[in-house]
N, C-alpha and C positions, 0 to 999 in steps of 0.2 A: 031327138027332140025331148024323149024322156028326162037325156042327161042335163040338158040346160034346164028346163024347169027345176031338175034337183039344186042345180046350183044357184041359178036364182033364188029358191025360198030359203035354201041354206045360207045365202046374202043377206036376206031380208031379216032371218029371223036372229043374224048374228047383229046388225042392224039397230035393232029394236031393244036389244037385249045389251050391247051397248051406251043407247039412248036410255033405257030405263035404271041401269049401272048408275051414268053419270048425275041423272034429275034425282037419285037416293044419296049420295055422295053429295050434290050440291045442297038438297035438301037438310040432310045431315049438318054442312059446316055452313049454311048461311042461317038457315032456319030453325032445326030443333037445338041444336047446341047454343047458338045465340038468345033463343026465348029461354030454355033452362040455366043459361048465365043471366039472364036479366033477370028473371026469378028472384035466384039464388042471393044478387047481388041489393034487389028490392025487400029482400024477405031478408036476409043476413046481414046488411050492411049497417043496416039503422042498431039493429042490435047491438054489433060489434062496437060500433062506437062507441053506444050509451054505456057497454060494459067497461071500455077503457077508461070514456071518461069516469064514472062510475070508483072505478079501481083508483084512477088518478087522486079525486077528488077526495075520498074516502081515506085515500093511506096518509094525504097532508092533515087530515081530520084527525085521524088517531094519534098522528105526531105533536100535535099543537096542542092534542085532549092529554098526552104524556107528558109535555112539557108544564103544563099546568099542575099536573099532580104531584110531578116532581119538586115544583117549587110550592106546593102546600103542604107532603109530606115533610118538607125538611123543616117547616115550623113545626106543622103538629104533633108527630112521631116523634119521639125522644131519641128512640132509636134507628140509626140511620139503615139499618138491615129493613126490618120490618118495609120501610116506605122502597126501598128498594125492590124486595122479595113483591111486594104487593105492584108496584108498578110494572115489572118485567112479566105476571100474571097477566094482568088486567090487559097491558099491551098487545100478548100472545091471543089470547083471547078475541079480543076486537078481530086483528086482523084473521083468523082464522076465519068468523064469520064474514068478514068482508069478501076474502076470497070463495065464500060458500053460495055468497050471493051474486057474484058477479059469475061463479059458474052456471048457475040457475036462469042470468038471466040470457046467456049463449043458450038454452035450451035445453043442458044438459039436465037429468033428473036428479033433483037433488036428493032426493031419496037415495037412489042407489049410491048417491056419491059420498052420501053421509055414512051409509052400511057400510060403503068401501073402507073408509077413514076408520068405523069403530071398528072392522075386521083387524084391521092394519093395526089397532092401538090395543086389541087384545092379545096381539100375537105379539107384537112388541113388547107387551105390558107381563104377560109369561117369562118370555126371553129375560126381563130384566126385576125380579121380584124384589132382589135384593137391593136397587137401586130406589124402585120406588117405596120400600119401607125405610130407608134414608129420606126420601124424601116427603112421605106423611108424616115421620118424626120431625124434620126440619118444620114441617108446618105448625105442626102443637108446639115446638120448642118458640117458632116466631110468635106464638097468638098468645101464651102461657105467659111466656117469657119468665123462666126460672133461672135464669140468668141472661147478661147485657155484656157488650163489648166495653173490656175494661176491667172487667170483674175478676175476683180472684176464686176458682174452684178448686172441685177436687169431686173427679168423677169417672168411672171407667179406669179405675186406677193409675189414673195419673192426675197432677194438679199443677196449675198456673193460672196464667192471666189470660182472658178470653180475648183473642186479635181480631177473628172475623167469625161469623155464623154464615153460614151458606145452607143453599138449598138441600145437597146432601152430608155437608160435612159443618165439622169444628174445629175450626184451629184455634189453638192453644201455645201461648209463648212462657215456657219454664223460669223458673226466676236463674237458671244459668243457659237461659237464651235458645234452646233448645225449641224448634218447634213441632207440635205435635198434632197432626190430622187425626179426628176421631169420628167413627161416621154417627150420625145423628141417630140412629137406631142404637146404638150401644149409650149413647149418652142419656138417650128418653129409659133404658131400659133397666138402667138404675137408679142407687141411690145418688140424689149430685148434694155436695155439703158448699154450698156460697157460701164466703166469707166476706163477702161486700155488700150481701145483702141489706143488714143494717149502716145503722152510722156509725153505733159502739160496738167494741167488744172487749169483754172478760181477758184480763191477760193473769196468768196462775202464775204463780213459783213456788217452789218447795227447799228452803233453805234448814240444815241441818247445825246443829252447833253442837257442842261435846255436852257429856252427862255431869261435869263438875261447875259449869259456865254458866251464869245469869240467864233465864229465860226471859225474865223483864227488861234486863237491861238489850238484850236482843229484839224484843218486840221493840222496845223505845229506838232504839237505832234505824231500826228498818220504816216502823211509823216518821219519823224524822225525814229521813230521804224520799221518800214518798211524797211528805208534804210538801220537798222543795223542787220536787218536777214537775213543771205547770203545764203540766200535758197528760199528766193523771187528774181524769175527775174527781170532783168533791162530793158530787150525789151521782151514784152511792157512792159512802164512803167506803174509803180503803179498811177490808176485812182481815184481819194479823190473828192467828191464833196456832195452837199447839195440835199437833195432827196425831203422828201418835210418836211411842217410841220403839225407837229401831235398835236393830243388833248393835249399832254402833255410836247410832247419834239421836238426840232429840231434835223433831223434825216439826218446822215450822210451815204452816201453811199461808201465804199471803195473795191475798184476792184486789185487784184494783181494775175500774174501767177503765177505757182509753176511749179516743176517736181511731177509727178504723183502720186510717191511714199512719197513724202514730205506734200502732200494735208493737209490730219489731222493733222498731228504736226505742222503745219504754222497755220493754223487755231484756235486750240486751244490754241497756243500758246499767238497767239496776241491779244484774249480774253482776256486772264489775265495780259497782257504787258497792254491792253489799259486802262482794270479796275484799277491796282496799280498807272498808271500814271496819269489818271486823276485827282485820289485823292489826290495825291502829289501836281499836279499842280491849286490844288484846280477847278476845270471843276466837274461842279453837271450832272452826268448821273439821271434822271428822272424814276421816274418811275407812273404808271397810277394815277392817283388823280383825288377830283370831289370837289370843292368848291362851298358850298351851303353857300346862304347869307341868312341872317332873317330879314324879314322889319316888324318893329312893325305897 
């Protein structure tokens, strides 16, 4: 009798135990998992959206706010770097915060997520010292602007024609076509000598003639050719005078402006205007000699 009441309540209570298994289990997937998806889905969904659309709506904004500055910089700015440099900023920029805000509004903190970003842009910004003093140089070089694309320099010991200005660099095209990357911290860091900065410039020559030969009729020669190349200015006028005298020759100094773009060909020009002329006019250009005498 004993042994059947044992097994009966050990039916029963296997039973119950069972039954209360399953009403936890069904409870579980019909009931709490269902209210904490609905939740989840009434509390997150509305969000999620507004963040998309948000994001959506936001990055066609920033595009259509670029395309506009685009098409204003390229009137206002002279220089087509500058409106570029400053559009691909401005751009970064925006959308940076746009994605700061759409994480904010998933609920994320944006605090923390802002620390995260300057943790990340300190350690980056160590890592990379010498890129970003390229690139605070690139910046006073675009705001300054001591030199423009197109222009002729000479800086960081090298010199040519400026091709592009970039964010950390300067390219440079040689007048034998060479081109030369220079980083923007070597170029801020010297002296830079523009030759395009004006419209005029000084172009010198230093022509010698022998110690028996007219010094006047040589100034009159050279004043002459001067006046008839219409690419030397007339104010100021062209400066001719006697410089000093040398081991070998009497040495004429001749000073004329030009426009900027005329420099070398007024220059090289009158090279060889004053050599053919000379010889015509019979005027001895000298050149170094050493007379040694022998006494018996």
């Amino acid at each position: 009798m004993e042994d059947t009441l044992s097994i009966i309540k050990d039916t029963v209570l296997q039973k119950i135990t069972e039954i209360n298994h399953e009403t936890i289990v069904t409870d579980i997937k019909e009931g709490v998992f269902l209210t904490k998806l609905k939740e989840l889905m009434w509390v997150y969904c509305p969000k999620l959206i507004a963040a998309i659309l948000v994001f959506i709506v936001g990055w066609f904004l920033i595009s259509w706010l670029m395309k506009i500055f685009k098409r204003r910089s390229d009137k206002s700015f002279k220089d087509p770097t500058l409106g570029k440099f400053l559009g691909n900023l401005i751009g970064i920029s925006l959308k940076v915060i746009l994605i700061i805000t759409v994480v904010g509004m998933l609920g994320v903190q944006v605090t923390s997520f802002v620390a995260l970003l300057g943790t990340a842009g300190l350690a980056v910004g160590l890592a990379l010292q010498g890129s970003l003093q390229n690139f605070a140089a690139g910046v006073m070089i675009l705001i300054f602007r001591p030199y423009r694309v197109g222009d002729y320099i000479e800086a960081a010991g090298q010199a040519g024609t400026i091709k592009e200005i970039q964010i950390f660099n300067t390219i440079i095209t040689t007048v034998d076509n060479k081109v030369i990357i220079i980083p923007n911290s070597a170029m801020s860091a010297g002296a830079i000598k523009n030759y395009s900065k004006e419209e005029t410039r000084r172009v010198d020559w230093t022509f010698g003639i022998g110690y028996g030969d007219s010094y006047d009729q040589a100034k009159a020669v050279i004043q002459k050719l001067a006046d008839a190349d219409e690419r030397i200015l007339k104010d100021p006028i062209v400066f001719i005078a006697l410089d000093s005298l040398g081991d070998s020759s009497v040495n004429i100094v001749v000073r004329a402006w030009v426009k900027a773009e005329n420099y070398w060909g007024v220059y090289f020009d009158m090279n060889e205007k004053v050599y053919k002329t000379f010889a015509e006019e019979h005027i001895n250009i000298p050149f170094p000699q050493m007379d040694v005498h022998l006494h018996q």
